[in-house]
TORKOL-4160 file (C-alpha; in steps of 0.2 Angstrom, whole numbers, padded with zeros to 4 digits, m for minus):
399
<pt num="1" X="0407" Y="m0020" Z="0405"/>
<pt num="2" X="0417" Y="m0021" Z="0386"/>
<pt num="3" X="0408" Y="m0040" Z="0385"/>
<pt num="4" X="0392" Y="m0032" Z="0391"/>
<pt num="5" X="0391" Y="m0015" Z="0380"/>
<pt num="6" X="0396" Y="m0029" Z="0365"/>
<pt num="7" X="0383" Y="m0039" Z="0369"/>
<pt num="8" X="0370" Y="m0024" Z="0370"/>
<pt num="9" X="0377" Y="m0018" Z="0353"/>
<pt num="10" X="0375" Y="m0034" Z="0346"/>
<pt num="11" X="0358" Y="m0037" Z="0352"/>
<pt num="12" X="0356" Y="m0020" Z="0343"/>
<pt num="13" X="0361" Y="m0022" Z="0327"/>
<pt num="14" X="0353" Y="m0040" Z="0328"/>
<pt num="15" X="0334" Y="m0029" Z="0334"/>
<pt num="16" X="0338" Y="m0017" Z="0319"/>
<pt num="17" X="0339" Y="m0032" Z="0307"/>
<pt num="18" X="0328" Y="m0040" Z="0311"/>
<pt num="19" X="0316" Y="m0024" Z="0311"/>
<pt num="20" X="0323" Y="m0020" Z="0294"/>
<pt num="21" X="0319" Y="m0037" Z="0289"/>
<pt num="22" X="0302" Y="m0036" Z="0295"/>
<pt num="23" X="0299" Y="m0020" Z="0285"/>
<pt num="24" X="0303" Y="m0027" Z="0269"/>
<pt num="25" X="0294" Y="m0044" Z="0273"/>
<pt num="26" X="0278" Y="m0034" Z="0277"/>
<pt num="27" X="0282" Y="m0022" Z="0260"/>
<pt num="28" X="0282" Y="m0038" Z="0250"/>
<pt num="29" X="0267" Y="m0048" Z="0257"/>
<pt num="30" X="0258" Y="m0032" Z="0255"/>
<pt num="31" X="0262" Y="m0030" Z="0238"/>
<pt num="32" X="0258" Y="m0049" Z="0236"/>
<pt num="33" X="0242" Y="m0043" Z="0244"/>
<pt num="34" X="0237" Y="m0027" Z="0238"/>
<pt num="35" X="0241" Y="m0030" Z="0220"/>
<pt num="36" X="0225" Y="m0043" Z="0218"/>
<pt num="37" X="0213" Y="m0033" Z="0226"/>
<pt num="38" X="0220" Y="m0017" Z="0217"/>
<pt num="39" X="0215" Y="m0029" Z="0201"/>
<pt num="40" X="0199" Y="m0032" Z="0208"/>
<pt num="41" X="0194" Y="m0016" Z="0213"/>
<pt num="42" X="0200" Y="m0010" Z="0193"/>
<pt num="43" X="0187" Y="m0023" Z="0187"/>
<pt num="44" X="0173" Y="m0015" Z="0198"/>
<pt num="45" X="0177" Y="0002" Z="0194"/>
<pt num="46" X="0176" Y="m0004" Z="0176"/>
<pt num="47" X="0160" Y="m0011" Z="0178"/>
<pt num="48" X="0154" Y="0000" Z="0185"/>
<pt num="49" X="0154" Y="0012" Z="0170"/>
<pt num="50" X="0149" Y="0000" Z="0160"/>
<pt num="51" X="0163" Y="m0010" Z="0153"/>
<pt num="52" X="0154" Y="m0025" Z="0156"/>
<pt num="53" X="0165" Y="m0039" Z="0148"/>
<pt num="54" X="0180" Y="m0036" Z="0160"/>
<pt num="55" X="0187" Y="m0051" Z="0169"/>
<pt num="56" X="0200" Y="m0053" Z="0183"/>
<pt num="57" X="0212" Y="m0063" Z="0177"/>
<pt num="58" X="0220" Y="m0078" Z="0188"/>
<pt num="59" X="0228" Y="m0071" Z="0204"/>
<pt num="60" X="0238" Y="m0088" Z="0209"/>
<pt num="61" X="0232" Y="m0085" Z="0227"/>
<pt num="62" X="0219" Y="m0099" Z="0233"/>
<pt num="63" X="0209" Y="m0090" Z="0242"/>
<pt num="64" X="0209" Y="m0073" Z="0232"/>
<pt num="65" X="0208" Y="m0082" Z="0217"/>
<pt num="66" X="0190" Y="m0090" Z="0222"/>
<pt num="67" X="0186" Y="m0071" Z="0225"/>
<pt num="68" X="0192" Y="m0068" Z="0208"/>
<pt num="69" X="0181" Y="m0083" Z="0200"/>
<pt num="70" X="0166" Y="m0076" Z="0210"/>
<pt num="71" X="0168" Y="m0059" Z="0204"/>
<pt num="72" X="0170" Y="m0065" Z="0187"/>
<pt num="73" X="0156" Y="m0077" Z="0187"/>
<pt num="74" X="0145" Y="m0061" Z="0195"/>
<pt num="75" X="0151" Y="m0051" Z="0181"/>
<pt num="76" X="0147" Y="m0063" Z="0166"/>
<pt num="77" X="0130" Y="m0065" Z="0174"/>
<pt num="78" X="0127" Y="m0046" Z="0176"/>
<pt num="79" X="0133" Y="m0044" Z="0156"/>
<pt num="80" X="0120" Y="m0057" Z="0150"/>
<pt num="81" X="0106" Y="m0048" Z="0161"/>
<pt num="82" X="0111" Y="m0032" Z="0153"/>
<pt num="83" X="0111" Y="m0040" Z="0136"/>
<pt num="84" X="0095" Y="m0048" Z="0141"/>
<pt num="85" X="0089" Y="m0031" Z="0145"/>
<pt num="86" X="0093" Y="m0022" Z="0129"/>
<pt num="87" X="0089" Y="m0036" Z="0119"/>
<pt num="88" X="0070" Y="m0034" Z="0128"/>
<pt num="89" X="0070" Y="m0014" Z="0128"/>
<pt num="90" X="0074" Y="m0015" Z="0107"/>
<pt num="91" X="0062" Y="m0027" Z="0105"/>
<pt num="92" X="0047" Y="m0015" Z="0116"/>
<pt num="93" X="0054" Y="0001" Z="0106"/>
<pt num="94" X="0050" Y="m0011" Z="0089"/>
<pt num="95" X="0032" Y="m0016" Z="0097"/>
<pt num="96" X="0029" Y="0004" Z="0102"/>
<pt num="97" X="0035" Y="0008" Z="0087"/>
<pt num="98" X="0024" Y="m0006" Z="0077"/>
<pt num="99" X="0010" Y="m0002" Z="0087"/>
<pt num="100" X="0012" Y="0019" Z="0083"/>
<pt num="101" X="0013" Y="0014" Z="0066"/>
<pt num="102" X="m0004" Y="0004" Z="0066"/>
<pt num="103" X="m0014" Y="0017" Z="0077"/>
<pt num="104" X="m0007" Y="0033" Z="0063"/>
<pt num="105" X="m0011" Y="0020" Z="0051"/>
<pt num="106" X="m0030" Y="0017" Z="0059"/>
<pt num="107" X="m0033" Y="0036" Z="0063"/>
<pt num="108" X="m0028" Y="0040" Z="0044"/>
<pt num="109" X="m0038" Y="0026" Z="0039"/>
<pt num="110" X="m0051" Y="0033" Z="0049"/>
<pt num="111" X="m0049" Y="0050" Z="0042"/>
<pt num="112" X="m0052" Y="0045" Z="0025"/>
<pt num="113" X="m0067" Y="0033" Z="0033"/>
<pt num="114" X="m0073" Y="0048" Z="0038"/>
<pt num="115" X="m0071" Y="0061" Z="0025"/>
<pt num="116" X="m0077" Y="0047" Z="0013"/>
<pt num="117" X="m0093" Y="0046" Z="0021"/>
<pt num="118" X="m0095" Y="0066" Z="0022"/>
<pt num="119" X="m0093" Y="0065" Z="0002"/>
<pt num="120" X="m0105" Y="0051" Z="m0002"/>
<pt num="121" X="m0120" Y="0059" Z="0010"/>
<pt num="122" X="m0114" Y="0072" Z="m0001"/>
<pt num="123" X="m0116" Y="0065" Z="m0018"/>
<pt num="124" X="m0132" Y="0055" Z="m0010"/>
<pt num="125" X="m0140" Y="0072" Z="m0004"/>
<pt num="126" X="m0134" Y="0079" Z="m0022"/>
<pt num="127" X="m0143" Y="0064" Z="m0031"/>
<pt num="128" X="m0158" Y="0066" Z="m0020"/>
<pt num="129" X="m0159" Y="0083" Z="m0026"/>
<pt num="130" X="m0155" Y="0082" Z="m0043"/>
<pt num="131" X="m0165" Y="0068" Z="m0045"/>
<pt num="132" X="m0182" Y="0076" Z="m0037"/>
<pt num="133" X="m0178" Y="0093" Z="m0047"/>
<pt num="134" X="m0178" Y="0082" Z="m0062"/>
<pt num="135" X="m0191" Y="0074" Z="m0058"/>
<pt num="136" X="m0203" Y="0088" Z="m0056"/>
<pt num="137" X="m0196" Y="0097" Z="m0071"/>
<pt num="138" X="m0200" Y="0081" Z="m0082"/>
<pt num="139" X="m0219" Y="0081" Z="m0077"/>
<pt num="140" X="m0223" Y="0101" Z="m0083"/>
<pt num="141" X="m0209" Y="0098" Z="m0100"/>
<pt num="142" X="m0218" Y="0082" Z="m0103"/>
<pt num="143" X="m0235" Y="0090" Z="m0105"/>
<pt num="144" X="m0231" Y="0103" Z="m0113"/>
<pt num="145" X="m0218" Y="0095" Z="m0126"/>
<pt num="146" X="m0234" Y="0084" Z="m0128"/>
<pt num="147" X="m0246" Y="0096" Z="m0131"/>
<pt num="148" X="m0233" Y="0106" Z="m0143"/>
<pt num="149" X="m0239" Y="0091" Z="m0156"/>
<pt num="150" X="m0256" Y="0097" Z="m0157"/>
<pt num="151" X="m0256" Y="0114" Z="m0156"/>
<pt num="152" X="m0245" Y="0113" Z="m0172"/>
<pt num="153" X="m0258" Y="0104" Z="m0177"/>
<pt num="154" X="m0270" Y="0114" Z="m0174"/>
<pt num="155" X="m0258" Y="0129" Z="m0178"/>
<pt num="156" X="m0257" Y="0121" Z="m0198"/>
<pt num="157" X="m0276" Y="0119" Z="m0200"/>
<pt num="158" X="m0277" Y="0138" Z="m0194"/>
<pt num="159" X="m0264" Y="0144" Z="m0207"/>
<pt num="160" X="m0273" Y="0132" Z="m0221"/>
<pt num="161" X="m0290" Y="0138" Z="m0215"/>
<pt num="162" X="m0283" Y="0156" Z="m0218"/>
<pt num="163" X="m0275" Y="0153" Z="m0235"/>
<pt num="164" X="m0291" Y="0144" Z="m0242"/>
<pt num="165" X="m0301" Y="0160" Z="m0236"/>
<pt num="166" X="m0288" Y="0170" Z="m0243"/>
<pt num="167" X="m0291" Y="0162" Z="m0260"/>
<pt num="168" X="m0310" Y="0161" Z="m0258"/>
<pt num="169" X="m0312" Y="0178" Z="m0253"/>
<pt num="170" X="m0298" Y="0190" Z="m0260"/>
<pt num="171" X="m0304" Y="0206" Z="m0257"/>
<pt num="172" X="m0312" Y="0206" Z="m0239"/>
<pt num="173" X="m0320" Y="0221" Z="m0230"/>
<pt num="174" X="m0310" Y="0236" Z="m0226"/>
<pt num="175" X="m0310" Y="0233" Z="m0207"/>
<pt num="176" X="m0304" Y="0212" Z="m0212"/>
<pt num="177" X="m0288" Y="0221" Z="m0223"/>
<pt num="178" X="m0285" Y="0233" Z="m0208"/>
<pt num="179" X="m0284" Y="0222" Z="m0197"/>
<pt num="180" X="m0273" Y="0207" Z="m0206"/>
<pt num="181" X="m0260" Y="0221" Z="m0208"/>
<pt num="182" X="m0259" Y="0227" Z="m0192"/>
<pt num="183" X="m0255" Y="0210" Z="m0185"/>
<pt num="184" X="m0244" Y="0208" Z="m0200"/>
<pt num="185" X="m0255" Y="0192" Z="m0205"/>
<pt num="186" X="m0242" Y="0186" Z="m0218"/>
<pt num="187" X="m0228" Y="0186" Z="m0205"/>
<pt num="188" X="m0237" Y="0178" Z="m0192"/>
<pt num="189" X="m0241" Y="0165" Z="m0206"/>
<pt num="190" X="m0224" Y="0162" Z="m0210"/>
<pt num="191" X="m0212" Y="0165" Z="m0192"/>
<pt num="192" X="m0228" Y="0155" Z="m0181"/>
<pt num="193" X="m0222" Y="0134" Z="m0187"/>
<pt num="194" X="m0204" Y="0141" Z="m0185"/>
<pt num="195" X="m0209" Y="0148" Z="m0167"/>
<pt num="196" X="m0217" Y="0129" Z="m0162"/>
<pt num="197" X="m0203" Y="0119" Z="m0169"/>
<pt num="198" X="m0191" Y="0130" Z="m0159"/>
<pt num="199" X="m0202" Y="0129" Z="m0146"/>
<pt num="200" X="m0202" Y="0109" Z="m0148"/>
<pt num="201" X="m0185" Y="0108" Z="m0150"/>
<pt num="202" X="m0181" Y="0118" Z="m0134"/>
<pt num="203" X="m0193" Y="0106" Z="m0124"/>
<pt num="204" X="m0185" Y="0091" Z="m0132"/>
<pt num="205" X="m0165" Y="0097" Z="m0126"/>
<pt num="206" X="m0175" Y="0099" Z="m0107"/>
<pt num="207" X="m0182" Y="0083" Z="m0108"/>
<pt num="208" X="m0164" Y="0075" Z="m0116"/>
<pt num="209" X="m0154" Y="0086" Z="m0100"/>
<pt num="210" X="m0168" Y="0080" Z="m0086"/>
<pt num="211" X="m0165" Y="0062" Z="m0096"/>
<pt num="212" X="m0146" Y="0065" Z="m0090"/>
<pt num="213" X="m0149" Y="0072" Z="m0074"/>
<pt num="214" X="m0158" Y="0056" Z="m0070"/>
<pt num="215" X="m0145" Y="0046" Z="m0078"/>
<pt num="216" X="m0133" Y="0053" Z="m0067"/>
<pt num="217" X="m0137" Y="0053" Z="m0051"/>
<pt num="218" X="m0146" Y="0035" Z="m0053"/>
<pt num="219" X="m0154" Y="0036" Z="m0038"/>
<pt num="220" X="m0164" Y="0022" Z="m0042"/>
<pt num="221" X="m0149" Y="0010" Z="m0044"/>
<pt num="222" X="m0140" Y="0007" Z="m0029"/>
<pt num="223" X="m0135" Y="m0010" Z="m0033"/>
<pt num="224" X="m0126" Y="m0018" Z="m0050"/>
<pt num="225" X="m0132" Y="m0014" Z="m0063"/>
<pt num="226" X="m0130" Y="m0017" Z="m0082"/>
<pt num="227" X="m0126" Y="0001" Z="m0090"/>
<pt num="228" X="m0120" Y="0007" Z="m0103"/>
<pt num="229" X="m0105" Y="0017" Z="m0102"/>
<pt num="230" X="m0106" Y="0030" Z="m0115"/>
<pt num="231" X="m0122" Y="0036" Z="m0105"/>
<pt num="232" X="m0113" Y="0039" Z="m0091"/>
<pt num="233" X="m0101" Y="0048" Z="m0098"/>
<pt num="234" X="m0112" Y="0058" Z="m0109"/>
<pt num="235" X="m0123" Y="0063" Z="m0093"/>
<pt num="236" X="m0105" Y="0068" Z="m0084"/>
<pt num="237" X="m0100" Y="0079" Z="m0098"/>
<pt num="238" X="m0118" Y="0088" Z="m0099"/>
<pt num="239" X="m0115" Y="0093" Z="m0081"/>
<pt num="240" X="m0101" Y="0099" Z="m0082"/>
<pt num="241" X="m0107" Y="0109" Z="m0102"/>
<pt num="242" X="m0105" Y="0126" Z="m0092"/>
<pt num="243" X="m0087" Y="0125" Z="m0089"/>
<pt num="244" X="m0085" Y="0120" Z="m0109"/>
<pt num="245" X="m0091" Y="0137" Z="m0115"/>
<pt num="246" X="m0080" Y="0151" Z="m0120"/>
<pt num="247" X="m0076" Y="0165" Z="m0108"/>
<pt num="248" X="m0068" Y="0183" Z="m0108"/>
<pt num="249" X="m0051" Y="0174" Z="m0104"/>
<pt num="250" X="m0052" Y="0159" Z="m0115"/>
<pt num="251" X="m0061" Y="0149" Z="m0132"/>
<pt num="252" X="m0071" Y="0134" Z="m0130"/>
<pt num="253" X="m0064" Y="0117" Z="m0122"/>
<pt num="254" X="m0063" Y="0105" Z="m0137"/>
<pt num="255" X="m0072" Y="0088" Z="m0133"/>
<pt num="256" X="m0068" Y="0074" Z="m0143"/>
<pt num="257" X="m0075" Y="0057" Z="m0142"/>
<pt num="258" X="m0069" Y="0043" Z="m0148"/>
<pt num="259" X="m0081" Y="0029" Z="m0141"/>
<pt num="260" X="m0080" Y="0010" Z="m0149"/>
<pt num="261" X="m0095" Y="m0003" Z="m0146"/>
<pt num="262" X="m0094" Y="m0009" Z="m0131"/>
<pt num="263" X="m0104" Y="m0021" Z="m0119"/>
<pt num="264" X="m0113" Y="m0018" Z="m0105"/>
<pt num="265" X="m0104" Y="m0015" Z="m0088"/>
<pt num="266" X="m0110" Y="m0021" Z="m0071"/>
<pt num="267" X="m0109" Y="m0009" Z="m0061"/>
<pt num="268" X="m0113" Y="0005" Z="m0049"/>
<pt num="269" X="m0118" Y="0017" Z="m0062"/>
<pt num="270" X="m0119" Y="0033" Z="m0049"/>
<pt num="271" X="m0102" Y="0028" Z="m0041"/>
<pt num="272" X="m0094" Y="0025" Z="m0057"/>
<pt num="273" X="m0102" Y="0043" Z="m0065"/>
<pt num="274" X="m0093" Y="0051" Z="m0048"/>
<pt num="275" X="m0078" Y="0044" Z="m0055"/>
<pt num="276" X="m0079" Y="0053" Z="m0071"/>
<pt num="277" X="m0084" Y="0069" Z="m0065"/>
<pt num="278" X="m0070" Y="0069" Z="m0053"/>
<pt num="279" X="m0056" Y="0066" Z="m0067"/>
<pt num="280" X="m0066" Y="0078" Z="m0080"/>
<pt num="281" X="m0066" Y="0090" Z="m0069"/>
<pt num="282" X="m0048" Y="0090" Z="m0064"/>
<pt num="283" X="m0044" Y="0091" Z="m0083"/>
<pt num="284" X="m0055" Y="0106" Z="m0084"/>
<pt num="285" X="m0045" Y="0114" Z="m0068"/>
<pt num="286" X="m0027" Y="0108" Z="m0078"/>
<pt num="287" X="m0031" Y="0115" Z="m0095"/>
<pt num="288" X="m0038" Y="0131" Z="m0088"/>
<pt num="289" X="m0022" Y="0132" Z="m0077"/>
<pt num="290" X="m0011" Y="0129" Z="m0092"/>
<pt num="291" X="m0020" Y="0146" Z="m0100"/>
<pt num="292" X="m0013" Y="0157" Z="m0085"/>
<pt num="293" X="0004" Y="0161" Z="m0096"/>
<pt num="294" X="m0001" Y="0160" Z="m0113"/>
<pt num="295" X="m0014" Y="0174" Z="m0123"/>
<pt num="296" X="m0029" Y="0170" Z="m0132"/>
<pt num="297" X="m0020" Y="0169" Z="m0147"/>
<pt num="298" X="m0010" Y="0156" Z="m0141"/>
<pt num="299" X="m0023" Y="0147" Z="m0135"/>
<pt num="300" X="m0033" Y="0150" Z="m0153"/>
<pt num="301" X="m0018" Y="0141" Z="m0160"/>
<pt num="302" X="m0014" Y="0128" Z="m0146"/>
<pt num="303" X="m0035" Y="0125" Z="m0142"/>
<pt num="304" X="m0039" Y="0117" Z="m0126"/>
<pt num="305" X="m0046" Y="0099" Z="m0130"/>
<pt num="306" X="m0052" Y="0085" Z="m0119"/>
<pt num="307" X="m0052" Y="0068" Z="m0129"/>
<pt num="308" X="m0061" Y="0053" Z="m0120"/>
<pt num="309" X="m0059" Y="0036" Z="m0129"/>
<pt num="310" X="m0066" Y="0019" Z="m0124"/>
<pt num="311" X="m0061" Y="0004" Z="m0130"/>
<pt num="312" X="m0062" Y="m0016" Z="m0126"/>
<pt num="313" X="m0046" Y="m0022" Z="m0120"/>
<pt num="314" X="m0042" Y="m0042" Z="m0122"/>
<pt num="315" X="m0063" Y="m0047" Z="m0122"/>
<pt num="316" X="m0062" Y="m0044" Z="m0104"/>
<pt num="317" X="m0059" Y="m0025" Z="m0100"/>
<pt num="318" X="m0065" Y="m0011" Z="m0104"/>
<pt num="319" X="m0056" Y="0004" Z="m0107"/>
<pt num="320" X="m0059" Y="0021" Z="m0103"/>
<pt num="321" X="m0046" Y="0036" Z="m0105"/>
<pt num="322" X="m0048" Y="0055" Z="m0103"/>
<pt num="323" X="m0033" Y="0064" Z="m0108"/>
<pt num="324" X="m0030" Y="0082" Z="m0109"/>
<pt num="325" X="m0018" Y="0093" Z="m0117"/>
<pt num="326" X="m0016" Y="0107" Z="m0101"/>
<pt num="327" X="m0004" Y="0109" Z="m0088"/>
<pt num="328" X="0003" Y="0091" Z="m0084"/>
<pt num="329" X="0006" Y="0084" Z="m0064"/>
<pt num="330" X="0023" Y="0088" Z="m0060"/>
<pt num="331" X="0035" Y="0071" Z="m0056"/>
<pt num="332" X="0038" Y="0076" Z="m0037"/>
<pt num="333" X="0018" Y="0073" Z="m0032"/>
<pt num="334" X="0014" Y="0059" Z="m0044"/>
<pt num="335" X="0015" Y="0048" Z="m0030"/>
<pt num="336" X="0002" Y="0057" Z="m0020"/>
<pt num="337" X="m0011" Y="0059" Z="m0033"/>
<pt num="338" X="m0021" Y="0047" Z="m0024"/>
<pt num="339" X="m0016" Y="0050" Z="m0004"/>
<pt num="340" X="m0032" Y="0056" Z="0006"/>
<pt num="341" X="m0033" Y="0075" Z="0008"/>
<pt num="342" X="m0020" Y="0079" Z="m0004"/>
<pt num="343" X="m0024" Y="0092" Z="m0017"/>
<pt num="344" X="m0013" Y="0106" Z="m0026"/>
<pt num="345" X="m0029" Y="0117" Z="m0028"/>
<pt num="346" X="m0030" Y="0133" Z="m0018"/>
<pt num="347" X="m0041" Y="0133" Z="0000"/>
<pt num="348" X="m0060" Y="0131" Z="m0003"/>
<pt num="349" X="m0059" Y="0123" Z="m0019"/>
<pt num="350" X="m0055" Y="0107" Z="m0017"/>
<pt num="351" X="m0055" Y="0094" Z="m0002"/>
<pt num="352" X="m0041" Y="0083" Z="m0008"/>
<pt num="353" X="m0052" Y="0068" Z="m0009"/>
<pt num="354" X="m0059" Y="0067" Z="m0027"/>
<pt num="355" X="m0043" Y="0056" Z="m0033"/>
<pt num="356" X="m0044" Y="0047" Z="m0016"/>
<pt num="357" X="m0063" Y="0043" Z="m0019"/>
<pt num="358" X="m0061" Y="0039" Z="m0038"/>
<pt num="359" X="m0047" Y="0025" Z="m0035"/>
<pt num="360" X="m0057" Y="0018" Z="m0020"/>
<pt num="361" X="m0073" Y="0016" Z="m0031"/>
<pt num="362" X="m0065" Y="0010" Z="m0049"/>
<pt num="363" X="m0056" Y="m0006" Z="m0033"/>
<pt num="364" X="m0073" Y="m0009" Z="m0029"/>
<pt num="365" X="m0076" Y="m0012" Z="m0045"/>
<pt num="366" X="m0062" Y="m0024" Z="m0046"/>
<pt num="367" X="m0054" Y="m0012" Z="m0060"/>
<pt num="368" X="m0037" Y="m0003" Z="m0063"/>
<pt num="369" X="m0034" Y="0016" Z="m0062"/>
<pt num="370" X="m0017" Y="0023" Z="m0069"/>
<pt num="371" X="m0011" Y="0038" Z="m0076"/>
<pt num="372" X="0002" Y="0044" Z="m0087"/>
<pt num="373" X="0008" Y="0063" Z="m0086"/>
<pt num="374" X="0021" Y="0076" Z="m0093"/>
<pt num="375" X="0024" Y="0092" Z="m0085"/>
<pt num="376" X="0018" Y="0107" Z="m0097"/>
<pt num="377" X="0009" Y="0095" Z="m0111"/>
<pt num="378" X="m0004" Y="0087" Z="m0102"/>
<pt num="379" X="m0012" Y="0069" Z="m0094"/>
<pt num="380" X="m0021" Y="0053" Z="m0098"/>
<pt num="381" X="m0030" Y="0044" Z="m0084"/>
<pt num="382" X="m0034" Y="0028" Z="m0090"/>
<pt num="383" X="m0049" Y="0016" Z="m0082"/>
<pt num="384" X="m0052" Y="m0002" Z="m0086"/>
<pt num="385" X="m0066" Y="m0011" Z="m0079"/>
<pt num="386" X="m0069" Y="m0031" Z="m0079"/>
<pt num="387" X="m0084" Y="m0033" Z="m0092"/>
<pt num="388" X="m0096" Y="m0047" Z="m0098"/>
<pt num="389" X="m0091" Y="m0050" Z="m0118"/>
<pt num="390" X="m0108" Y="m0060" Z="m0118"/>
<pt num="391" X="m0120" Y="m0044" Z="m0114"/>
<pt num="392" X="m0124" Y="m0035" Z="m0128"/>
<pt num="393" X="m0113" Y="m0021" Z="m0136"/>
<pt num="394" X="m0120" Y="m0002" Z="m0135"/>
<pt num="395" X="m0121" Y="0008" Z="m0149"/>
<pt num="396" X="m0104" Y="0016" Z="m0155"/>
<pt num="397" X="m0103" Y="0036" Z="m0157"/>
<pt num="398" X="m0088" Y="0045" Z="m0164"/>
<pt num="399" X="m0089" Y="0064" Z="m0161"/>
């Protein structure tokens, strides 16, 4: 019984041992075990929130290190699909972006297509009109600036008829002497040639603004022309006379030109006069702006003057530059002078596309637009226009 109970502790101990030994056999290869796929399962976690450069490294297990290679190959494939993919969504957010650009770029394009077209029907219909009104003024001033010739005339024969009567016949009846003081006979004599020749001379400044008139609307020129510049500018500046004159706030603007002989210009003569009217007219606006904060003596002292010079530049351009001595364009919007739509004028009196128009019309013409300005002293827009040398030179006028 001693050798058995022995025996069955020993077989006991030997169980136990080899239980324990088990254990820590099984701890260890699961450690072996677990360890690799713990690794793998890091790298998918990692992945999986976007760390898409992580690589298992070598495991040193065959068939677990297959699975590594796999997983790493799936995961270098997956990182250049992603690149792939953002490389592809960078390049379609550039192409919607390009795209956006080109349709804002075409619908502004548009716009000013549009409101440029609003303004020339206007300008076309203002022509039209202008140009008919001046033509039916021209007919009735015509005839009777014509027929002012003969009645003065026939007014002098009269007046000598009367003095040779006068001398023939000094003492006439009673009711002859009445009647030549009643009317005041001698005044009449006297004040009727001056009445005629003011008469004749306010039928010649009608014909000479219908002359303008006509001049600038040139309804008749749609095409190039040969002009003469001077003319147009002289016809711009009788338009605007109205806005020269003195008022209750301020004295006269000051005109001054200083023109030099120049060629004819091809050109469109009605586009190239909506040109100047455009920049006069803003030089009127600047002056008359500059006028807000000082008192009419100041301006007395400091008047308001507009200078336009022309000149030939190189035998191949010529010149034009209307400067002004009023408010100036301050340095923040020199850059948008010439954008469609953009105008510093209150609402309802201006449309922001006079600039615009002005630039789009001296291109057509193959010329050059600039302008120089100081805040507070005033601005110079300079025009140059490509020109013929060969064409004869217009007359030269310094006023």
């Amino acid at each position: 019984m001693q050798k058995i109970n022995a025996n069955t502790r020993t077989t006991i101990i030997l169980c136990l041992g080899a239980l324990l030994l088990a254990i820590v056999v099984g701890i260890f290869t699961s450690h072996l075990l677990a360890r690799p796929i713990l690794k793998l399962n890091r790298a998918s976690v990692a992945i999986a929130n976007g760390h898409l450069n992580t690589f298992v490294p070598n495991i040193g297990i065959r068939e677990l290190n297959g699975l590594a290679n796999s997983f790493n190959c799936m995961a270098g494939q997956l990182s250049d699909s992603f690149h792939a993919l953002t490389r592809s969504n960078e390049e379609l957010e550039q192409r919607v972006s390009e795209r956006t650009y080109e349709l804002q770029d075409t619908l502004k394009q548009l716009q000013c297509t549009q409101a440029q077209m609003i303004q020339s029907e206007k300008m076309s219909s203002l022509g039209q009109l202008v140009a008919g009104v001046a033509h039916e003024i021209n007919n009735p001033v015509s005839f009777i600036h014509g027929n002012l010739e003969h009645v003065t005339n026939y007014t002098d024969d009269l007046l000598n008829f009367i003095q040779l009567y006068q001398q023939h016949y000094p003492n006439p009846a009673p009711d002859i002497q009445q009647q030549a003081a009643d009317i005041d006979l001698e005044y009449i004599s006297a004040d009727l040639p001056k009445t005629l020749s003011s008469m004749k001379t306010g039928t010649k400044r009608i014909r000479e603004i219908v002359l303008s008139l006509r001049n600038f609307s040139r309804m008749d020129e749609a095409d190039l022309k040969r002009v003469n510049i001077h003319d147009g500018i002289d016809s711009t500046l009788l338009i605007l006379q109205h806005r020269f004159k003195a008022t209750t706030q301020r004295p006269e603007i000051k005109i001054i030109k200083q023109y030099t002989n120049l060629p004819l210009v091809e050109c469109y003569a009605g586009q190239l006069n909506q040109v100047f009217l455009n920049i006069i007219s803003n030089s009127i606006d600047a002056v008359e702006q500059s006028n807000t904060a000082r008192s009419i003596e100041e301006i007395r002292q400091n008047p308001n003057c507009i200078t336009i010079t022309t000149s030939l530049v190189n035998s191949k351009w010529v010149q034009i530059q209307i400067a002004d001595n009023g408010i100036g364009i301050p340095e923040e919007i020199k850059q948008r002078i010439f954008d469609p739509f953009f105008t510093t004028k209150p609402i309802g009196k201006g449309t922001g596309m006079g600039m615009s128009i002005s630039y789009q019309i001296i291109e057509k013409h193959s010329g050059k637009i600039e302008f120089t300005s100081t805040f507070g002293q005033g601005t110079e827009f300079i025009i140059q226009i490509p020109c013929d040398c060969s064409i004869p030179a217009s007359d030269v006028q310094c006023i």
